[in-house]
VOLUMNU-282888 format. One record per residue (C-alpha): z, x, y; residue in one letter; residue number from 0. Coordinates in Angstrom, 1 decimal, always signed. Layout:
BEGIN
[r [Z X Y] "A" NUM]
...
This chain:
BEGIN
[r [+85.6 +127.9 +85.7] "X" 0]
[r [+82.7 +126.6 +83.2] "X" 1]
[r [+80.6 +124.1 +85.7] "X" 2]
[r [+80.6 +121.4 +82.6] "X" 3]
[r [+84.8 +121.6 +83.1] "X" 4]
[r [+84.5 +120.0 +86.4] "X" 5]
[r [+84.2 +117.0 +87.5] "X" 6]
[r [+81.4 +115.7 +90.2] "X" 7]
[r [+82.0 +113.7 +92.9] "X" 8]
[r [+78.4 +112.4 +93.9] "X" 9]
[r [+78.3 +110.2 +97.4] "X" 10]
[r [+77.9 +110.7 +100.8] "X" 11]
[r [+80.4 +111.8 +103.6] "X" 12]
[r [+79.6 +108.7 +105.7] "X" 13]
[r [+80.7 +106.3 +102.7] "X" 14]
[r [+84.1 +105.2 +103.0] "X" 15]
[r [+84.6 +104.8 +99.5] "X" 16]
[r [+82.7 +108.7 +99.2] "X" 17]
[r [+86.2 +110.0 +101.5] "X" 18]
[r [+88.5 +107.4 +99.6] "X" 19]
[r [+87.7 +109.6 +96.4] "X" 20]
[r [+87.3 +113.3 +97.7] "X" 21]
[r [+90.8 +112.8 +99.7] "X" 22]
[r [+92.0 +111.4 +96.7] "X" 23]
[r [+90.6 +114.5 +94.6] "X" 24]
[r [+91.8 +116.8 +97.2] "X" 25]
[r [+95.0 +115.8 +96.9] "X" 26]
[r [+95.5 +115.7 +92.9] "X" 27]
[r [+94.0 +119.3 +93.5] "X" 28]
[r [+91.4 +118.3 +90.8] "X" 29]
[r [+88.7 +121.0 +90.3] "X" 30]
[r [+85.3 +119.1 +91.2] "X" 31]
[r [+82.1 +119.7 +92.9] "X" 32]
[r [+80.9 +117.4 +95.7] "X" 33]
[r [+77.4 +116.6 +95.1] "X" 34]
[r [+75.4 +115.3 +98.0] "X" 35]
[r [+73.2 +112.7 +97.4] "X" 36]
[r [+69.7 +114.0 +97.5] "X" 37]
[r [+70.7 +117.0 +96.6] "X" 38]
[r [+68.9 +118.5 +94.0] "X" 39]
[r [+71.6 +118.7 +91.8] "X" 40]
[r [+71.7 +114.8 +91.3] "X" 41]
[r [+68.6 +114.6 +88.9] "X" 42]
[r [+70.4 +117.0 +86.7] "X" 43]
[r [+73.0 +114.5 +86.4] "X" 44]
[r [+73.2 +111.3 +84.3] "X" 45]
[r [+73.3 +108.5 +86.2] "X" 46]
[r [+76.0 +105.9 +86.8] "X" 47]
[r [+76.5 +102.8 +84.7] "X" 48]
[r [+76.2 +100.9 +88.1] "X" 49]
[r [+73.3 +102.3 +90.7] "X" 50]
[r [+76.5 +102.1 +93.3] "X" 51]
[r [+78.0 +105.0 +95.5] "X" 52]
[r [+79.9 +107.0 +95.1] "X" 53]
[r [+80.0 +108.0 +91.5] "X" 54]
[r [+81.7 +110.4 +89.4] "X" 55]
[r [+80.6 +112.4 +86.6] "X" 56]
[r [+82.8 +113.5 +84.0] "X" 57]
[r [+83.6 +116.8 +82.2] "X" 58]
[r [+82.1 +117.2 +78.7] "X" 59]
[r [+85.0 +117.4 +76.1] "X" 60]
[r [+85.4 +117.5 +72.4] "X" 61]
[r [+81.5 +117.4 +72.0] "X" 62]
[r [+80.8 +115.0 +74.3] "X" 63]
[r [+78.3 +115.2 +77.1] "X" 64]
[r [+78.6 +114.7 +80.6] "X" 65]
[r [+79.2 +110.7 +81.7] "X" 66]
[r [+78.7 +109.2 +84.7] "X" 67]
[r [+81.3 +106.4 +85.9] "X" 68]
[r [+81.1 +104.2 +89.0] "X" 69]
[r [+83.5 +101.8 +91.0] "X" 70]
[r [+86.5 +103.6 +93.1] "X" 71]
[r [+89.5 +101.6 +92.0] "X" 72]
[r [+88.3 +102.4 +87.6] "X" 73]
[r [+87.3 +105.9 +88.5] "X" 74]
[r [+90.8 +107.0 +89.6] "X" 75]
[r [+92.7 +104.8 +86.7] "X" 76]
[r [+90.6 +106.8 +84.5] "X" 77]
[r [+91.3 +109.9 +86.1] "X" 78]
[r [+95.0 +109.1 +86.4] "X" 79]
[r [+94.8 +108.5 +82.1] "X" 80]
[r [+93.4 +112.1 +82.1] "X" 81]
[r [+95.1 +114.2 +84.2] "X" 82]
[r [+99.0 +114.2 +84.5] "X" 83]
[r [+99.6 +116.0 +87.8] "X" 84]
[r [+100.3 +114.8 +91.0] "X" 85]
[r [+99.1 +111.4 +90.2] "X" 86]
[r [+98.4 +108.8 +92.6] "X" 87]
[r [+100.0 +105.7 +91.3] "X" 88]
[r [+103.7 +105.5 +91.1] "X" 89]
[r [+105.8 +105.5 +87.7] "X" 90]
[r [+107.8 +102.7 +88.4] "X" 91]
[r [+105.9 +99.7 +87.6] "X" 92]
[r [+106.5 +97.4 +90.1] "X" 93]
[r [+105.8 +99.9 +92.8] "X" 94]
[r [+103.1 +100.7 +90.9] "X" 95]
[r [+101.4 +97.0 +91.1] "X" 96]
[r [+102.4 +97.3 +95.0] "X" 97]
[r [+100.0 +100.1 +95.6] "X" 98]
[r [+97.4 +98.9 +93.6] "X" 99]
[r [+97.6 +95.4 +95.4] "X" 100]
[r [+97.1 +97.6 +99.0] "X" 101]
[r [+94.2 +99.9 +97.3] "X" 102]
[r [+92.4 +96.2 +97.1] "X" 103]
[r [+93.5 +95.4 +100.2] "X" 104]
[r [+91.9 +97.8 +101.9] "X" 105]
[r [+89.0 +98.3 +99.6] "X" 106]
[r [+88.0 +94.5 +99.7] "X" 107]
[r [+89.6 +93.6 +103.3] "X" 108]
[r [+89.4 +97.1 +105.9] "X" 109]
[r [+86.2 +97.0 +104.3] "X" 110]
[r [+85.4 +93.4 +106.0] "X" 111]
[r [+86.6 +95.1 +109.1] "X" 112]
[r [+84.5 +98.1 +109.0] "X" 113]
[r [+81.2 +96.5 +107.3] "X" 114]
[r [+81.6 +93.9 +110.8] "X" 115]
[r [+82.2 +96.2 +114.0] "X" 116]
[r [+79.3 +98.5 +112.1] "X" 117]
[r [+76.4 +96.0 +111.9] "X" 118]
[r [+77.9 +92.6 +114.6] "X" 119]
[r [+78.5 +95.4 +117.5] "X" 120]
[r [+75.3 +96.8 +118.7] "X" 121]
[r [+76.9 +100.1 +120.0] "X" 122]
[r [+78.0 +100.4 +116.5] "X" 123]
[r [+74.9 +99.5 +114.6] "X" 124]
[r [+72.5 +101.9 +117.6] "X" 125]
[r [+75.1 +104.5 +116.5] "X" 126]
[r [+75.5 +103.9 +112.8] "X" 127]
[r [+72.1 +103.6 +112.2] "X" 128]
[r [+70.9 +106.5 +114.1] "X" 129]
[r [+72.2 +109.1 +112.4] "X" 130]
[r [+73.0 +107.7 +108.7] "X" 131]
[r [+69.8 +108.1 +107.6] "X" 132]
[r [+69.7 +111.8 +108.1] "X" 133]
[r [+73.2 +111.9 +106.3] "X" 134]
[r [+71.3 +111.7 +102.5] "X" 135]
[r [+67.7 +113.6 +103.8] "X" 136]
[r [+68.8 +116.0 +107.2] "X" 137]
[r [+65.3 +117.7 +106.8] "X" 138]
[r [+63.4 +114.4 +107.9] "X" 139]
[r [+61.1 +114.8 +110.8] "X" 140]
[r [+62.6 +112.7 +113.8] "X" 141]
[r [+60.0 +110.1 +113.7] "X" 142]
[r [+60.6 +109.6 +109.7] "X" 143]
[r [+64.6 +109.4 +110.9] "X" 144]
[r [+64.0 +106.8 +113.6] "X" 145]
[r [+61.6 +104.9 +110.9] "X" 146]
[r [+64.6 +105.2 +108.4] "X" 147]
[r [+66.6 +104.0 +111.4] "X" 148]
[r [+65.3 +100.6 +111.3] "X" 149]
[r [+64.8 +100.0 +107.9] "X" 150]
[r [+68.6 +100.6 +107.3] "X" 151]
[r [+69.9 +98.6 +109.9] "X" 152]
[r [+67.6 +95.8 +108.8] "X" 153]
[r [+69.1 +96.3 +105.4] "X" 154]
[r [+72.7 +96.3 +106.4] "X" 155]
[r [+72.6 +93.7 +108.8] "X" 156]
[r [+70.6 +91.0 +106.2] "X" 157]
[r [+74.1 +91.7 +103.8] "X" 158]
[r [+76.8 +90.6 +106.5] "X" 159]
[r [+76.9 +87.4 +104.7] "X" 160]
[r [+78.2 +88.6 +102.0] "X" 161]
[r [+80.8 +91.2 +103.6] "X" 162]
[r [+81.7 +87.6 +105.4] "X" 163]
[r [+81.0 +88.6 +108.8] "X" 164]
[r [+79.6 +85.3 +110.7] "X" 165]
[r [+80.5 +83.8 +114.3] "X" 166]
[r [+83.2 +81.5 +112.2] "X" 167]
[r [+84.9 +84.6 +110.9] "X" 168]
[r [+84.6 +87.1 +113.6] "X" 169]
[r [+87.6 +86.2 +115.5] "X" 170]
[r [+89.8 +86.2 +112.1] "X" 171]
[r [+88.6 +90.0 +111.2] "X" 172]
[r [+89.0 +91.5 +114.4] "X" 173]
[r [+92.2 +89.9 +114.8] "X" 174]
[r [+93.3 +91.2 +111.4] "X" 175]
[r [+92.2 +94.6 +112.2] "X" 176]
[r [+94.4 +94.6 +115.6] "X" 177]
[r [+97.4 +93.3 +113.9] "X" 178]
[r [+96.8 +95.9 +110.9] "X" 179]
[r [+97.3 +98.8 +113.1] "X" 180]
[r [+99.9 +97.1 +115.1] "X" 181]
[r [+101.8 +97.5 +111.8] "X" 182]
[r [+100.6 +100.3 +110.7] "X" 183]
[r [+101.2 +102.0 +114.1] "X" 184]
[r [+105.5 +101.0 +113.3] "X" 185]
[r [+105.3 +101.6 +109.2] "X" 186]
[r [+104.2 +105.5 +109.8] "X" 187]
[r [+106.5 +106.2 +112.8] "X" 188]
[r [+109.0 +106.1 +109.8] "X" 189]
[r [+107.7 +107.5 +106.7] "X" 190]
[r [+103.9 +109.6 +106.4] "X" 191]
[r [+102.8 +107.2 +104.1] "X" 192]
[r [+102.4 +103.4 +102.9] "X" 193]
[r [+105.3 +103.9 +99.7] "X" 194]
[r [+106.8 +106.7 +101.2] "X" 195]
[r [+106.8 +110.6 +101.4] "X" 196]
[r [+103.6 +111.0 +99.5] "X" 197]
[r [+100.3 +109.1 +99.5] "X" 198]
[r [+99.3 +106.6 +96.5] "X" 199]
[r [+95.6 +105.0 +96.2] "X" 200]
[r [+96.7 +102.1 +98.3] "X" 201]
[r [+96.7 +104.8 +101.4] "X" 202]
[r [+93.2 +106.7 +100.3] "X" 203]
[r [+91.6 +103.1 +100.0] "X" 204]
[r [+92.6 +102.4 +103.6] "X" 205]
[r [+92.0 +105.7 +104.7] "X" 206]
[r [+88.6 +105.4 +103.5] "X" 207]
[r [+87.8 +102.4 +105.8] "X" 208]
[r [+89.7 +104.0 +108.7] "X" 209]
[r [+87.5 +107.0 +108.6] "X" 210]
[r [+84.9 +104.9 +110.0] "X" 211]
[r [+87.0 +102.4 +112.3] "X" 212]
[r [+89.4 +104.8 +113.7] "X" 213]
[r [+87.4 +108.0 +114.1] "X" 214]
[r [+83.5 +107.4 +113.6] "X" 215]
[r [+82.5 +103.7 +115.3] "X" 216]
[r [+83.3 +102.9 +118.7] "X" 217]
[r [+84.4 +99.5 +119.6] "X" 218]
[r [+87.4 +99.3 +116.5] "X" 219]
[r [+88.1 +103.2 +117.3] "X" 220]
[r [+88.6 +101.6 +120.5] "X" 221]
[r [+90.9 +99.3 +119.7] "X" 222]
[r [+92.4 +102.0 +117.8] "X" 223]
[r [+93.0 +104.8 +120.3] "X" 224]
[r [+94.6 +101.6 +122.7] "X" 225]
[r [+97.3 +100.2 +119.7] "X" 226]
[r [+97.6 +103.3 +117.5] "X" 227]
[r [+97.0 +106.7 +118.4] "X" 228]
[r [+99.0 +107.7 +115.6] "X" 229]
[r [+96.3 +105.9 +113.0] "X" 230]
[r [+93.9 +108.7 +114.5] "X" 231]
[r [+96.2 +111.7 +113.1] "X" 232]
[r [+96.8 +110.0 +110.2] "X" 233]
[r [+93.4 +109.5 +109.1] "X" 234]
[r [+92.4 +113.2 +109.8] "X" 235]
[r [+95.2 +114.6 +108.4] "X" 236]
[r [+94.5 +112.4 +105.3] "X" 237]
[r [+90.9 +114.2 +104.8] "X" 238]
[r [+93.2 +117.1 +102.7] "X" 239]
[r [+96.8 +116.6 +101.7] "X" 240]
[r [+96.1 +119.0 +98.6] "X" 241]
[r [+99.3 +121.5 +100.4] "X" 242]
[r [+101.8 +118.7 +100.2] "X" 243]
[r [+103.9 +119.4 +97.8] "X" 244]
[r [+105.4 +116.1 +95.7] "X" 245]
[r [+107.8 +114.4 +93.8] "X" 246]
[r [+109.2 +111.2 +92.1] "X" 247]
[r [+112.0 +110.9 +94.7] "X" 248]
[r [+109.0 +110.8 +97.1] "X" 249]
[r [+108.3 +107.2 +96.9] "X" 250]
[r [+110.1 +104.4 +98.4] "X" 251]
[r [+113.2 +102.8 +96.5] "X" 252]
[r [+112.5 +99.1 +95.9] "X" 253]
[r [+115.8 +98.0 +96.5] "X" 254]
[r [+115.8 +98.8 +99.7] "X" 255]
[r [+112.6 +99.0 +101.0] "X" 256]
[r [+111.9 +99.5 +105.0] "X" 257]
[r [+111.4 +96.3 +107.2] "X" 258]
[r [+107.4 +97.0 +108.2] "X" 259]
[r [+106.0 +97.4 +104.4] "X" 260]
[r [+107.4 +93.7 +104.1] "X" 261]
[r [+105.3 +93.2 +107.8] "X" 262]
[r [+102.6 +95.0 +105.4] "X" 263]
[r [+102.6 +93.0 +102.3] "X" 264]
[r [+102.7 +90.0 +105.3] "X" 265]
[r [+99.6 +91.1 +106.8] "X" 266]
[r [+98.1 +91.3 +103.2] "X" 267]
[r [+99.1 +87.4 +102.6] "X" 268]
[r [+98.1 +86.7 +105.7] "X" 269]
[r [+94.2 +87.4 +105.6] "X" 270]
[r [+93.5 +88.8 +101.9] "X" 271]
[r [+95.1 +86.6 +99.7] "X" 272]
[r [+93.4 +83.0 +100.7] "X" 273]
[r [+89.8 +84.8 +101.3] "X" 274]
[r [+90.5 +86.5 +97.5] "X" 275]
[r [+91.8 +83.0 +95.9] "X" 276]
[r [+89.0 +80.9 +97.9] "X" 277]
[r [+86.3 +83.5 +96.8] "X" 278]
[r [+87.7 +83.1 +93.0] "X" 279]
[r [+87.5 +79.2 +93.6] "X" 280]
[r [+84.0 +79.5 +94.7] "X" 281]
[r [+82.9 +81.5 +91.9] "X" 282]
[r [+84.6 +79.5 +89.0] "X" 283]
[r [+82.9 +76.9 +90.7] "X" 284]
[r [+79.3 +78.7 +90.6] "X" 285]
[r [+79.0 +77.9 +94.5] "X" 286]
[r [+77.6 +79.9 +96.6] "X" 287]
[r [+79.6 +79.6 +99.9] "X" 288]
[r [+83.2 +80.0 +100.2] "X" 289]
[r [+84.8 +78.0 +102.4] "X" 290]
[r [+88.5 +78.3 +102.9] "X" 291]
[r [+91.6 +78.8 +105.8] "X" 292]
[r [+92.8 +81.9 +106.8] "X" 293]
[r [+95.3 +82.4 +109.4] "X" 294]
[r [+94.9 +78.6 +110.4] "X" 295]
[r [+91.3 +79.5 +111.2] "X" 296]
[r [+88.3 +77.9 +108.8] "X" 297]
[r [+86.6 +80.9 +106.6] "X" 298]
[r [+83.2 +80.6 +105.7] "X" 299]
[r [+81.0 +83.1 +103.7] "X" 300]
[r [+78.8 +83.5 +100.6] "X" 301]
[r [+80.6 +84.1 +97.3] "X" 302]
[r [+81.0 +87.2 +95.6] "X" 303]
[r [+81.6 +88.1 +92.1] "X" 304]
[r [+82.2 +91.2 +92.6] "X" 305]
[r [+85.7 +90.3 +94.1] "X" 306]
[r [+86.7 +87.5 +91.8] "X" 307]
[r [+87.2 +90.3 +89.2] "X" 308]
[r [+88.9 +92.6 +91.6] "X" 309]
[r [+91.6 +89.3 +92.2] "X" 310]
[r [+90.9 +88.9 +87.9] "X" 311]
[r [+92.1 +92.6 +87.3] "X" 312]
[r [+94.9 +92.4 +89.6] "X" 313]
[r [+96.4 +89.0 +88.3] "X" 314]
[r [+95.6 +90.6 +84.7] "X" 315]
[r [+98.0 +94.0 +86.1] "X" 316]
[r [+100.6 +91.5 +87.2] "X" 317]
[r [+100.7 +89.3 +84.3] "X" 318]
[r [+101.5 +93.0 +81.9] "X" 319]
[r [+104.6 +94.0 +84.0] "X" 320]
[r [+107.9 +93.2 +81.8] "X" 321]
[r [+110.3 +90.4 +83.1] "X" 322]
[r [+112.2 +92.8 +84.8] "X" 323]
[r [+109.5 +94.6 +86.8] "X" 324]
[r [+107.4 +91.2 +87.8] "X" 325]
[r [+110.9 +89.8 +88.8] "X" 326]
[r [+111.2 +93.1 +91.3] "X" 327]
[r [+107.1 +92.3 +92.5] "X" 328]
[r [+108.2 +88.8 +93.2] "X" 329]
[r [+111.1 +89.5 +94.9] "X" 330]
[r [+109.3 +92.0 +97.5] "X" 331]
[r [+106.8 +89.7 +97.9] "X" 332]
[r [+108.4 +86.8 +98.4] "X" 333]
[r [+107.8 +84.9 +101.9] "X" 334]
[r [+105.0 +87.4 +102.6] "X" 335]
[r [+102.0 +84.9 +101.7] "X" 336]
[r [+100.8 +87.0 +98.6] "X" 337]
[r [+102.7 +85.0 +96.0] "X" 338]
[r [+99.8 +82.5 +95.7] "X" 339]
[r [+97.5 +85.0 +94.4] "X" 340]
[r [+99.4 +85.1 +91.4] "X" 341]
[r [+100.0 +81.2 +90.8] "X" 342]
[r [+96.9 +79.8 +91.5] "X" 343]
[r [+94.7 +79.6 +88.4] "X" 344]
């Protein structure tokens, strides 16, 4: 195949959001090239809109040059628009909105989780830091690595604010991330995936996270062997699910939907939804903390933007289903806690 007929996945295979995409690839069986950053490769590249990782660049078509595109959650909307195979997001609408409100979830929750046991854990940070820096330049002499070392963990530990990991909070995410895999743990016993027989984006966004807290850092991989041994296996298995073969039928039927994805969307309404509408608060506001209650437990962080358009985009997505689909949304999600995300202004 002509190389400027694939697309590039540039990231890193320590990024969560770097194995949210690639599984996600790997399973539309896509044709791309992974592109380490670092590489050589990468200058050849244009670069993204966004200097965030991971990025993706696109095929030329119809005249057009290569473009580079940022931001997980866009990049595979786009890429559902231009490829029809095996896509990720379910053609019903309403289940449709479902998965895309657990790809935020775990993008802009698990992600809380993960950012915390890393860099509020010092077994986690001593591990994470020691070897990440050799992850975008292996041919570092040690002393350069161990140099690297400290300068990264310096760097990730000053942005725990924002991520929302504090003494307030800690209690509230670790909590969240034992009752998550409690759940989880009973969901998968009886179907392989979040919506049914086949994976959507909302399982590669938590699968991204879960690369790192079930399998990679220590103390929430602990938690994880002791609760859900079968989160382990899923998360591996997850890496490439490009031989499962799919179909409509594969996803689960509305009407009737099993017992723990309500315990799911629960969880979701739980923890997600007042941080998400407390956040959007904040930042209407132009303040600069959030402060908010989650799980009868007072929430205090910095603001972020950056999630006030993730909650925007989502409201924006519920607000375009028909009568007939948001009717079905509401009726799923009614006495789960979510409902709130999308009646508060």
């Amino acid at each position: 195949m002509d190389p400027k007929n694939e697309l590039r996945l540039v990231g890193v295979g320590a990024s969560p959001y770097t194995r949210k995409l690639r599984g996600a690839l790997r399973f539309r069986r896509l044709p791309f090239r992974f592109v380490v950053v670092g590489d050589k490769q990468v200058s050849a590249l244009p670069a993204p809109p966004l200097p965030l990782l991971p990025y993706i660049v696109l095929p030329a078509a119809d005249g057009r040059p290569l473009t580079a595109m940022s931001d997980t959650t866009p990049i595979l909307n786009c890429l559902e628009e231009a490829y029809a195979e095996r896509r990720l997001r379910p053609s019903d609408p309403a289940l449709n909105f479902i998965d895309r409100l657990l790809e935020d979830y775990g993008d802009e929750w698990l992600s809380k989780c993960m950012f915390h046991y890393r860099w509020s854990h010092a077994a986690d940070t001593k591990k994470a830091s020691a070897y990440l820096p050799y992850t975008r330049a292996a041919q570092v002499t040690r002393a350069q690595g161990e140099q690297a070392e400290r300068a990264f963990a310096d760097r990730q530990i000053s942005r725990i604010g924002v991520v929302g990991s504090n003494p307030v909070t800690a209690p509230i995410i670790e909590g969240s991330w034992r009752r998550f895999l409690e759940i989880f743990e009973a969901h998968i016993e009886n179907q392989p995936y979040l919506l049914g027989q086949r994976p959507g984006a909302g399982d590669f966004a938590a699968f991204g996270q879960m690369t790192m807290l079930v399998i990679t850092d220590p103390t929430p991989a602990k938690v994880a062997m002791e609760v859900s041994p079968r989160a382990y296996a899923w998360t591996e298995r997850l890496e490439d699910v490009s031989g499962l073969e799919v179909s409509e039928a594969d996803w689960v039927d509305l009407s009737d939907p099993p017992a723990t994805l309500h315990s799911l969307l629960c969880e979701v309404g739980r923890v997600y939804a007042p941080f998400m509408i407390g956040n959007a608060k904040a930042v209407a506001q132009a303040a600069k903390q959030v402060e908010c209650e989650i799980d009868g437990q007072r929430w205090v962080q910095e603001s972020f933007v950056y999630q006030a358009k993730c909650l925007g985009w989502l409201r924006k997505a519920y607000f375009n289903l028909d009568i007939t689909a948001r009717g079905r949304v509401d009726r799923l999600l009614q006495g789960t806690g979510c409902e709130p995300l999308f009646t508060s202004a």
